[in-house]
C-alpha atoms as a printed R data frame, in Angstrom:
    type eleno elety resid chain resno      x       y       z
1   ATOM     1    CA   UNK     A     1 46.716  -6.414 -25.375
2   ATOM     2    CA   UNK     A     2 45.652  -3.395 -23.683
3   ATOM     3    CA   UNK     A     3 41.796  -4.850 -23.761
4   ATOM     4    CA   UNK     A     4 42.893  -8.477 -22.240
5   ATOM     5    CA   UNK     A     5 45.042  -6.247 -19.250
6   ATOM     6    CA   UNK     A     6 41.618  -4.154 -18.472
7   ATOM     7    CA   UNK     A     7 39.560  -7.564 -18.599
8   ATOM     8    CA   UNK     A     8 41.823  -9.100 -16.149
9   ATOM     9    CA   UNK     A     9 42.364  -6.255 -13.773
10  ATOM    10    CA   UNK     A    10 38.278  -6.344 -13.702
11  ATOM    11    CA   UNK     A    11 37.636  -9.649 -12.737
12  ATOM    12    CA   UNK     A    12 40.516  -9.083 -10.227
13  ATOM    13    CA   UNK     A    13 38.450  -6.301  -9.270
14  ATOM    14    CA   UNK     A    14 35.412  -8.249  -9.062
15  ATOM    15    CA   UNK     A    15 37.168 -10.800  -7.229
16  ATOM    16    CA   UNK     A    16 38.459  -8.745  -4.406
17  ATOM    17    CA   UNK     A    17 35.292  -7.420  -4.089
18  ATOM    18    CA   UNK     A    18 33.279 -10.571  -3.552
19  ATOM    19    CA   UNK     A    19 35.723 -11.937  -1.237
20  ATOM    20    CA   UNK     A    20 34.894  -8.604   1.489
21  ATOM    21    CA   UNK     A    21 30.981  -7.957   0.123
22  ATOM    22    CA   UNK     A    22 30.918  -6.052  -2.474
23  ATOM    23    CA   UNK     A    23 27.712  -7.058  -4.751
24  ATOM    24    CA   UNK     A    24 29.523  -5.947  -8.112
25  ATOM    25    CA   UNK     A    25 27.075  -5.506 -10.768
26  ATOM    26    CA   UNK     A    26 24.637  -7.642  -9.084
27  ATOM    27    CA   UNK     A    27 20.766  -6.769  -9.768
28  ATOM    28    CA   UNK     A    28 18.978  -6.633  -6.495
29  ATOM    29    CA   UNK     A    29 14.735  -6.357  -6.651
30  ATOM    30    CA   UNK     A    30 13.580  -2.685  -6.250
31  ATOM    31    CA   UNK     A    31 11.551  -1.559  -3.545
32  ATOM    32    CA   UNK     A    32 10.039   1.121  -1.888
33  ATOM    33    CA   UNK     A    33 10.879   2.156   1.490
34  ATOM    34    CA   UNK     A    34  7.534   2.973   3.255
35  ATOM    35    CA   UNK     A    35  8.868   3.267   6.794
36  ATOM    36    CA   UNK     A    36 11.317   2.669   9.252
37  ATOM    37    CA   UNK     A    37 10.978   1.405  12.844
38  ATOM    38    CA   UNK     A    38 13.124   2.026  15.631
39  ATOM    39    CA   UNK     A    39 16.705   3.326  14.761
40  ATOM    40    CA   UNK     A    40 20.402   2.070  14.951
41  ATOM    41    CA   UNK     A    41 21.303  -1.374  14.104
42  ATOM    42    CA   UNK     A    42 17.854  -2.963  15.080
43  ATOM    43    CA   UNK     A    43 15.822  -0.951  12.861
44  ATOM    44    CA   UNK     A    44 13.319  -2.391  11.005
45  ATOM    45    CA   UNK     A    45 12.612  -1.280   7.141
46  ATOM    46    CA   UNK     A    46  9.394  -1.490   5.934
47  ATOM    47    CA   UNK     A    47  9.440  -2.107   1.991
48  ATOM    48    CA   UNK     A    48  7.128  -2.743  -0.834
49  ATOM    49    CA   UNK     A    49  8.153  -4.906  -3.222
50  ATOM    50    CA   UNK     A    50  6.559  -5.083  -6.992
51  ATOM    51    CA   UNK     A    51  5.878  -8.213  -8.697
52  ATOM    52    CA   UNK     A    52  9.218 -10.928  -9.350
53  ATOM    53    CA   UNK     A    53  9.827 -14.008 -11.284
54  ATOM    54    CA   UNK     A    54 12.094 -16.675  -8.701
55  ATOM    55    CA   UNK     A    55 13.227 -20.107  -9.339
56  ATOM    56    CA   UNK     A    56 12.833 -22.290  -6.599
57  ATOM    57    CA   UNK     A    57 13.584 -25.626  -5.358
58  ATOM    58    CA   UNK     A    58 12.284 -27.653  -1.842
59  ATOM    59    CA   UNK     A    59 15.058 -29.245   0.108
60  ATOM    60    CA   UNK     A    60 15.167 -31.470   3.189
61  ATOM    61    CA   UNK     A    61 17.393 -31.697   5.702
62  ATOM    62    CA   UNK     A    62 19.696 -29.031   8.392
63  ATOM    63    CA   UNK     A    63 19.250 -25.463   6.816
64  ATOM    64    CA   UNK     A    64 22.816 -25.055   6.103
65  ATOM    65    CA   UNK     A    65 23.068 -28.028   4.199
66  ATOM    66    CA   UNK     A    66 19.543 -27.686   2.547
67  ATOM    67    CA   UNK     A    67 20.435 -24.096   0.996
68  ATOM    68    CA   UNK     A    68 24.193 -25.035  -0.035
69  ATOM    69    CA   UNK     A    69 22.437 -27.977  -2.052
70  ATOM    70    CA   UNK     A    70 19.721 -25.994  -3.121
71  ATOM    71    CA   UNK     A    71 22.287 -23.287  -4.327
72  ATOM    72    CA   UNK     A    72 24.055 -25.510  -6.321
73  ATOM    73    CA   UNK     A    73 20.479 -26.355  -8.170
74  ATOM    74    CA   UNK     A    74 19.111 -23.452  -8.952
75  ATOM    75    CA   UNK     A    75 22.718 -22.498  -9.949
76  ATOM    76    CA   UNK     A    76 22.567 -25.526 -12.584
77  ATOM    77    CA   UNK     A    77 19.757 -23.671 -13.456
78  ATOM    78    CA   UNK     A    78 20.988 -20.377 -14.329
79  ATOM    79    CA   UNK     A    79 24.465 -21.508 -15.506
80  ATOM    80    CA   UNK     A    80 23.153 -23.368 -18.789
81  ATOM    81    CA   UNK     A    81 20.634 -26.344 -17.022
82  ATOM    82    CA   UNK     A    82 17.623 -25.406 -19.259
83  ATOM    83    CA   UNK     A    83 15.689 -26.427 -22.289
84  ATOM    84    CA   UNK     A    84 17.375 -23.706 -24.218
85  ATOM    85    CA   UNK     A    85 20.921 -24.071 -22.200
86  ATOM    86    CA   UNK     A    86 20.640 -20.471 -21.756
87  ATOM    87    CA   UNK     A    87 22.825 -18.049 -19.218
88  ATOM    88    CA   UNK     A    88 20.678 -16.148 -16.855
89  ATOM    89    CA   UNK     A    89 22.954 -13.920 -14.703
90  ATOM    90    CA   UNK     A    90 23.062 -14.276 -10.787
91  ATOM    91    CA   UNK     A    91 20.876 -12.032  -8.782
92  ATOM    92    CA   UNK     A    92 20.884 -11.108  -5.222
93  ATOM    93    CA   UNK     A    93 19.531 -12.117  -2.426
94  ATOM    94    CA   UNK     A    94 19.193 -16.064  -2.193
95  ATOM    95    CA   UNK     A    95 16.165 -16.581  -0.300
96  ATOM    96    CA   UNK     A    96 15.258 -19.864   1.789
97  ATOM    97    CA   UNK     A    97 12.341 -20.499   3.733
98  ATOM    98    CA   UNK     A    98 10.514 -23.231   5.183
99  ATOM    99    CA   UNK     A    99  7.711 -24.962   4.147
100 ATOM   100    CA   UNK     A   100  4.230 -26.729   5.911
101 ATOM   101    CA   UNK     A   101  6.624 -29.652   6.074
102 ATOM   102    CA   UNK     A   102  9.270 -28.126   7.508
103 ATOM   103    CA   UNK     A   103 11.280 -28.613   4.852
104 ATOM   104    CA   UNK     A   104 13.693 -25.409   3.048
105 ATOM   105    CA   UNK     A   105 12.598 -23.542   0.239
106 ATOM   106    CA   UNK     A   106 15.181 -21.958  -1.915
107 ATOM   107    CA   UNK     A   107 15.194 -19.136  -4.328
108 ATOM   108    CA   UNK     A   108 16.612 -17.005  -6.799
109 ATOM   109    CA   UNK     A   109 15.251 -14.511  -7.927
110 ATOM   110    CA   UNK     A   110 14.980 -13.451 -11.889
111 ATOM   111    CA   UNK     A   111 16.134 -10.391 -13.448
112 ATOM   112    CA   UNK     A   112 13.667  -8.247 -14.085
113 ATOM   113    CA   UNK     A   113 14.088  -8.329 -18.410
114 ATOM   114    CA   UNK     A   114 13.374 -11.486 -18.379
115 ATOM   115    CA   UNK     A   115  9.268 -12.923 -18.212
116 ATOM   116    CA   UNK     A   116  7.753 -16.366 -17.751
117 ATOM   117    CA   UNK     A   117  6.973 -16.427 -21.760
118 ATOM   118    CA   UNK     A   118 11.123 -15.856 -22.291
119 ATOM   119    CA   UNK     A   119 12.675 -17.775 -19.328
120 ATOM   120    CA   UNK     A   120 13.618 -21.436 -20.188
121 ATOM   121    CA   UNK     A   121 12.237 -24.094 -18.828
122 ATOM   122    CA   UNK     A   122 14.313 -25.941 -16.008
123 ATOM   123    CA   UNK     A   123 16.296 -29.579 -16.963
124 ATOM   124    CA   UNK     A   124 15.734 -30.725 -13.784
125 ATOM   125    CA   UNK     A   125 12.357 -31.242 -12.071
126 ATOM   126    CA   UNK     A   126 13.428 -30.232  -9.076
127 ATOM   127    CA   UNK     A   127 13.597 -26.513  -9.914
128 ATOM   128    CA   UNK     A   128 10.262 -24.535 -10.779
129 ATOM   129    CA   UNK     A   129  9.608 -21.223 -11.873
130 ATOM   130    CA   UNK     A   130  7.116 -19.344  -9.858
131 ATOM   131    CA   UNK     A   131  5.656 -15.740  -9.713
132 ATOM   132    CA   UNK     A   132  5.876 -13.951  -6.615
133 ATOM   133    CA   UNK     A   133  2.982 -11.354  -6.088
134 ATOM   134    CA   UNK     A   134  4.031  -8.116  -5.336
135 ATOM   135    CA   UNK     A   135  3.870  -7.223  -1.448
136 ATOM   136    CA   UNK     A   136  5.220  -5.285   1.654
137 ATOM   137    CA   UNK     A   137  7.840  -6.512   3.812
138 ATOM   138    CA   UNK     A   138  9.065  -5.888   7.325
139 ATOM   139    CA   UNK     A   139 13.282  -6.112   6.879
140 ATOM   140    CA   UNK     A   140 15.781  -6.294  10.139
141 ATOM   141    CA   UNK     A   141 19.359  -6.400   8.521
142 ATOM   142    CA   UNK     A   142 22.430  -7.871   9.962
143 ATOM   143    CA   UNK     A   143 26.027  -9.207   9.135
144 ATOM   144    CA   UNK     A   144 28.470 -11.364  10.274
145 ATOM   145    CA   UNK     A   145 27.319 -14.850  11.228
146 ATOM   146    CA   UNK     A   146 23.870 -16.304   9.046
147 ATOM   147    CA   UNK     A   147 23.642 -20.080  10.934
148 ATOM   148    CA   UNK     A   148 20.432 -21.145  11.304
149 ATOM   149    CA   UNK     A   149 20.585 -20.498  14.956
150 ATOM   150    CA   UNK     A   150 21.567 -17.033  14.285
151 ATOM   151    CA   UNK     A   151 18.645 -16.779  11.552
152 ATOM   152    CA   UNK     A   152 16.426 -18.167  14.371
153 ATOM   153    CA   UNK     A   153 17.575 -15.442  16.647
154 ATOM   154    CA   UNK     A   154 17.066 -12.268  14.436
155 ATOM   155    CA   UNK     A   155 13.434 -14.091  13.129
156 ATOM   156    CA   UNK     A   156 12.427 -13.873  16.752
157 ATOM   157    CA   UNK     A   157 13.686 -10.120  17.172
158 ATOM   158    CA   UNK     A   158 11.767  -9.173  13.881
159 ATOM   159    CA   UNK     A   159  8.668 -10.514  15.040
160 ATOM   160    CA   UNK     A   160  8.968  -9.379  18.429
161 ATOM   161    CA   UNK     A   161  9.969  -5.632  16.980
162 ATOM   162    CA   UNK     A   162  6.950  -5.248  15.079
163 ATOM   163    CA   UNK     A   163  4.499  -6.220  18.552
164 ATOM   164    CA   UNK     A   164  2.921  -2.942  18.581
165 ATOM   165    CA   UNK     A   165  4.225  -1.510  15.656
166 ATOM   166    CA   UNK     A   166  0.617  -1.297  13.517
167 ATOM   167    CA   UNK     A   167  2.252  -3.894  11.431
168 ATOM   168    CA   UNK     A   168  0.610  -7.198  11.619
169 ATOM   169    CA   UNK     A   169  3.092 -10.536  10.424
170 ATOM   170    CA   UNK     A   170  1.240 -12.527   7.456
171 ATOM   171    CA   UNK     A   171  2.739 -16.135   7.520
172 ATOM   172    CA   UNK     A   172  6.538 -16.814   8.858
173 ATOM   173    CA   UNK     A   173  9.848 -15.078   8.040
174 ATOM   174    CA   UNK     A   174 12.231 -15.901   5.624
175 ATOM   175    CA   UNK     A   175 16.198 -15.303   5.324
176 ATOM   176    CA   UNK     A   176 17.810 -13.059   2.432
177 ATOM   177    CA   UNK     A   177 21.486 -13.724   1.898
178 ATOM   178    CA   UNK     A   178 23.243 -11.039  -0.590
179 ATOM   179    CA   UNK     A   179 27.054 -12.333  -0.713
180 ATOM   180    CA   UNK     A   180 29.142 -15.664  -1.603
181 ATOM   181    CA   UNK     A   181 29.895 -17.796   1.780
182 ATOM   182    CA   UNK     A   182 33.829 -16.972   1.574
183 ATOM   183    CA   UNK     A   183 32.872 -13.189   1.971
184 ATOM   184    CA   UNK     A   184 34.467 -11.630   5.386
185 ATOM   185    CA   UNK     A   185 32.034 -12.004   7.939
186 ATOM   186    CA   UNK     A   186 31.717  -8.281   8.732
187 ATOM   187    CA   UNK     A   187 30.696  -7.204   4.908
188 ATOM   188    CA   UNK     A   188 28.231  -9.544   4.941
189 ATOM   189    CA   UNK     A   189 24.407  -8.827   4.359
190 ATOM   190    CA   UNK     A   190 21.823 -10.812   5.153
191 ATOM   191    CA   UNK     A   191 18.313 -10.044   5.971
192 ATOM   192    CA   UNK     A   192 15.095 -11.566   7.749
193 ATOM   193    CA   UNK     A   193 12.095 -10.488   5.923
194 ATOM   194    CA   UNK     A   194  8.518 -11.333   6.532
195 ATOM   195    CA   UNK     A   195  5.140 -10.568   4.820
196 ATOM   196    CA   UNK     A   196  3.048  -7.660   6.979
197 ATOM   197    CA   UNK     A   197 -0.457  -5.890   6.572
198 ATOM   198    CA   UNK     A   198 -1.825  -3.314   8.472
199 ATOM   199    CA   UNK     A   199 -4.539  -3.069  11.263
């Protein structure tokens, strides 16, 4: 009795915290901070990331609607939708991107016990597994509201941040969303990352 009352006042717990942006036991990639630019709530974080395993998926369509679709695919995925109808458990952030043809790329990213060799293959076509080299990363963090125009917005700050910086943008930025959509606006993290090099 006393086990079933501490299981339910955990995924009360776990609840509550989802709903204002609290990442309970959620695996998040490591990285290394290498530097920061600026200071306050326009800093930028400069972070290298190792090597990751994502599943991804290519959408069409508005943004919004192309990542809540693309969501729900790679969350077939994860939830059972494989060869071996295995669970794989959710990771943060969601990442979506766009593509030569302007259309969204979506991803989640694997946790880091499991390899290509291990992970099951995907039902549906639509979802691939892909390895993402390791690399470094210029970050600008922000909460609250993550439309696309608002994604648009902080893209062009990033970029214009790192003008003179040293570090040099290597392709176009991409948008990393850490909670559930019915999370309170203010505990909300989302990032705009993109690829950088030096000199």
């Amino acid at each position: 009795m006393f086990a079933k009352i501490t299981k339910t006042a955990t995924l009360i717990a776990e609840g509550l915290g989802g709903l204002v942006g609290i990442r309970a036991g959620t695996e998040e990639p490591m990285f290394v901070r290498e530097a920061m630019i600026g200071s306050g709530a326009g800093a930028i974080e400069i972070r290298r990331y190792g090597p990751r395993i994502a599943a991804q998926t290519v959408v069409a369509g508005d943004e919004e609607m192309a990542r809540n679709a693309g969501f729900r695919r790679l969350a077939g995925y994860i939830f059972g939708g494989n060869h071996s109808q295995s669970q794989i458990a959710m990771t943060a952030p969601v990442a979506q991107a766009r593509n030569a043809d302007g259309q969204s790329v979506i991803r989640f990213f694997m946790p880091s016990k499991w390899s290509m060799e291990l992970l099951p293959a995907p039902d549906d076509e639509r979802v691939e597994l892909v390895e993402v080299p390791g690399a470094t990363y210029a970050v600008l963090r922000f909460s609250g509201d993550r439309s696309p125009q608002t994604v648009a917005t902080k893209c062009e700050e990033l970029l214009k941040s790192l003008g003179d910086s040293g570090f040099t943008p290597r392709g176009e930025p991409t948008a990393w969303f850490y909670d559930p959509p019915w999370t309170l606006p203010f505990r909300r993290r989302n990032e705009v990352a993109v690829e950088v090099g030096t000199g």
